[in-house]
C-alpha angles and dihedrals in degrees: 000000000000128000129262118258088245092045085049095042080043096055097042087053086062102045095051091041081068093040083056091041093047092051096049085048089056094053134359097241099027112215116249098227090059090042081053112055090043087066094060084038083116091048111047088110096058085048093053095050090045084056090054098042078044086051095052097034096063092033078113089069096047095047098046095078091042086048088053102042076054095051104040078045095051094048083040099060112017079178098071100044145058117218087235080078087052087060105035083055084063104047088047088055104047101038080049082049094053108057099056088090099073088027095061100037075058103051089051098045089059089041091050094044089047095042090044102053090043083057103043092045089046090053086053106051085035086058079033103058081038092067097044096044118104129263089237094052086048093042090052093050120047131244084245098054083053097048083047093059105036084045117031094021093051096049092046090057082049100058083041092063097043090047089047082044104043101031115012093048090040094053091055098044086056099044098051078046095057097029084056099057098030079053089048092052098038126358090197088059092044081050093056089047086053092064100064089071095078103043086053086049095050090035084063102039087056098054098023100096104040088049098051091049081050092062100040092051085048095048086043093055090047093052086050098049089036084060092046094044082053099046085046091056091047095039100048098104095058093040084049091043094059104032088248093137094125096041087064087039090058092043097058093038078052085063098035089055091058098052085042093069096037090048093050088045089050088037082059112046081043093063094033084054088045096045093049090049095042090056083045104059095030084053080059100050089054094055089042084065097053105039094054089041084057092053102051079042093062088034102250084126139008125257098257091058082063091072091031086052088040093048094046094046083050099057090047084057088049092059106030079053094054091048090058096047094050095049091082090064088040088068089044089052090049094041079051090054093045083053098056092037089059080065106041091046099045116127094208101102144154097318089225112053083169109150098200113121110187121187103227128031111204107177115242106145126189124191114195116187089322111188127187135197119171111219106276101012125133095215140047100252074197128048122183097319114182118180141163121204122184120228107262088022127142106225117179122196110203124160135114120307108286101027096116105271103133096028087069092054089048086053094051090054096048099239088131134022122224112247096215117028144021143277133200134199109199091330097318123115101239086224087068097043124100098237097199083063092043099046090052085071091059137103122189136184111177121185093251103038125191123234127177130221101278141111115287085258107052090055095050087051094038108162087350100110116189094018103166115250091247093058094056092039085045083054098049103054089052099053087052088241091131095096094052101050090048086055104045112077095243106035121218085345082068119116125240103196133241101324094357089296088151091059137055125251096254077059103046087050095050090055093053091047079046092057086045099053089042090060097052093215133194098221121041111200104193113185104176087317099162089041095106092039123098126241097267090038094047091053093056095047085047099061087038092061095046094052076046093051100045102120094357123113104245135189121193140182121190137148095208092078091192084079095064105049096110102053126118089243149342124229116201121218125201130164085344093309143105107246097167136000133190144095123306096268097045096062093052090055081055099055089205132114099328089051095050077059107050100048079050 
């Protein structure tokens, strides 16, 4: 039985992920050449066959001069030949004529199945690495920058392989074509087309590096404006809100200008390369001419070798030629590998590689002297928290903004890792526990949730396949999402836009507490989920979660500490540290902390 198409993409990711390893491991800053050509390391022999299809498919180019010498030959000197030899010339070349069109549909068809499978296998690690990266890395470049590589740099190494594939490999092909029967008629003209190979070689060291900085300046620049187009989309509402249009005009022209000026330079040192390379073949043609017409002069050959040698020198210019233009997109293609390459390198990595899979996961947490730094901060967010949570307990984080709150939820579900201290998960060190299993057993609500554009449905059963109608239904009513689906003209089947832009944010919120309630978790994570929710809504929600919370272990932020009164206990933050701890009733006999808060 053959494999799915995922378990096929899935497997491909993986096995381009090592090519790109193994060549980091060889050097440092792999070369893209040699990245490259892993990359095609299955379908050499589909490239081979494309080269020889290539071969007999432009034997036509490569006959025609030899056709012609025999023909002008013929005419030259009737003496020496018979006029069988006029009509056999024209069987040869149309028969040679004839055959390019099954030869070339070939050639393509090797070139396209080889180039296909490279891009498909580089988007998926590429979507691959993305997933496994960590937030920090992805906190640090911007969704645009991404979009920028999987889409534009892709692409670019693309185009790179056709063009290796359908003119680099091509033009040598020719040119050891022509260099072979030139060398079999006369090995003094082969000599003079040998000479052309050095001055192509010196024509691209002298403009190959700045060439290269050019394009990466350029690809840099695009990265940057691709970010800044992103955050301006996102950010239109508020820059309408507040009449701030020309502010984030002025931003991304910023941003245009500067590719302007890099393009033009680039535009530039490419047509000063082309021209120079142009006036220095077509010098050797020149003297191509002249040396061949010397030599029938003097009757080392006879006139109609002159246009054989011409048309075959050429050709060699042609190629050599081709090589040269294309070179330019040769160092984009590479800038572009080096891209990608920046991504599915990358250390920075999911923070747990743990392998333990318990079956069951039953919620018992344990903070010892846990410490936090994010990357780049001048000061710990976190400072020496120990805590002990039950299994099935209700525990509530409250405090002032940047006190720690969320940080500790992004510690329990293993987005960061605390620089000093431990922390256990039912026993287990967090370090040693396979998080994909762990964080099956999670639900989380957070204040500003994501949806994709789907149907209602498919975001409340987001990665759940087969969940029974009553479930969902079941979901729905207790996160108070009734009303909304009666009211919309298809029901749960009804789109929400690209990140829930058809619905409110109430909306939006009840269908992330739905998709929590759907999956019947272990663990409840709560960061201000109730926060975009009016009074009656909330209510309902409220006694929802708590049906939903009932043996479950449960963290909650929230700043409206009403919501929390019936928790098992409330832990206050302060500067990333627990100043009190107790239930609700408890603190306000305290007057401390919690009771400053509360009053507030």
């Amino acid at each position: 039985m053959g494999k799915t198409n995922a378990a096929a993409a899935a497997e491909l990711s993986l096995d381009y992920s090592k090519r790109f390893e193994q060549e980091s491991e060889i050097g440092q800053n792999p070369k893209p050449l040699r990245l490259l050509l892993s990359l095609y390391r299955d379908h050499w022999s589909k490239i081979i066959l494309s080269a020889v299809y290539y071969a007999i498919k432009s034997a036509p180019v490569f006959v025609l001069p030899i056709i012609t010498a025999n023909i002008i030959n013929i005419i030259s000197y009737p003496d020496r030949h018979a006029m069988s030899e006029f009509w056999l010339n024209l069987i040869i070349i149309v028969a040679v004529i004839a055959q390019n069109i099954p030869t070339h549909t070939l050639h393509i068809s090797y070139i396209s199945k080889a180039v296909r499978h490279v891009e498909a296998g580089l988007r998926s690690t590429l979507v691959r690495k993305l997933q496994q990266l960590s937030l920090s890395y992805h906190g640090d470049l911007s969704g645009g920058k991404l979009q920028a590589k999987v889409l534009r740099d892709v692409e670019a190494i693309d185009f790179l392989s056709r063009q290796m594939m359908m003119q680099i490999i091509p033009a040598f092909i020719n040119l050891f074509i022509i260099i072979g029967i030139t060398l079999y008629h006369s090995w003094i003209v082969a000599l003079f087309f040998v000479l052309m190979g050095p001055a192509a070689i010196m024509l691209v060291r002298v403009f190959q590096t700045r060439m290269s900085k050019r394009n990466r300046e350029v690809r840099r620049n695009i990265e940057e404006m691709s970010g800044k187009v992103s955050e301006t989309v996102e950010m239109i509402p508020v820059t309408r809100a507040h009449g701030l249009e020309d502010v984030e005009i002025r931003k991304v022209d910023g941003a245009l200008q500067d590719i302007r000026q890099r393009g033009h330079q680039l535009d530039v040192l490419e047509a000063y390369f082309g021209s120079t390379s142009w006036v220095s073949f077509q010098l050797f043609q020149v003297g191509c001419l002249f040396f061949t017409g010397y030599l029938a002069y003097r009757g080392y050959m006879e006139i109609g070798d002159i246009v054989m040698y011409q048309g075959f020198f050429g050709m060699m210019v042609g190629s050599v030629n081709a090589i040269l233009n294309v070179y330019p997109n040769l160092v984009k293609g590479f800038e572009s590998l080096h891209s990608v390459s920046e991504i599915v390198m990358s250390p920075e990595t999911e923070e747990y590689k743990g392998r333990v899979k318990p079956d069951v996961i039953r919620g018992e947490y344990k903070f010892e002297g846990v410490a936090f730094q994010y990357k780049n901060a001048d000061r710990h967010v976190l400072e020496d928290l120990t805590l002990h949570v039950r299994a099935g307990e209700k525990i509530a984080f409250v405090g002032e903004s940047g006190s720690g709150k969320s940080t500790i939820l992004n510690l329990i579900i293993g987005f960061y890792r605390p620089q000093k201290g431990k922390v256990w998960i039912d026993g287990i060190p967090m370090d040693e526990l396979a998080m994909k299993r762990y964080r099956q057993s999670l639900a989380i609500v957070l204040q500003n949730n994501i949806l994709f554009s789907g149907t209602i449905r498919e975001n409340i059963t987001y990665g759940l396949p087969n969940i029974p109608e009553e479930r969902i239904k079941q979901a729905v009513w207790m996160a108070n999402l009734q009303d909304v689906i009666d009211s919309l003209p298809q029901g749960l089947d009804t789109k929400v836009g690209e990140h829930g832009g058809r619905l409110s944010g109430g909306q939006r919120q009840r269908i992330a507490i739905a998709r929590a309630l759907v999956r019947d978790p272990r663990i409840i994570i709560l960061d201000e989920a109730t926060s975009a929710l009016d009074n009656i809504s909330e209510k309902h929600v409220q006694q929802a979660m708590e049906q939903l919370m009932e043996g479950r272990t449960t963290f909650i932020v929230a700043h409206r500490l009403s919501t929390i009164r019936n928790v098992d206990r409330i832990v206050v933050m302060k500067k990333g540290r627990i100043i009190e701890m107790g239930t609700y009733d408890e603190l306000l006999e305290k007057r401390g902390e919690f009771y400053k808060l509360k009053n507030l």
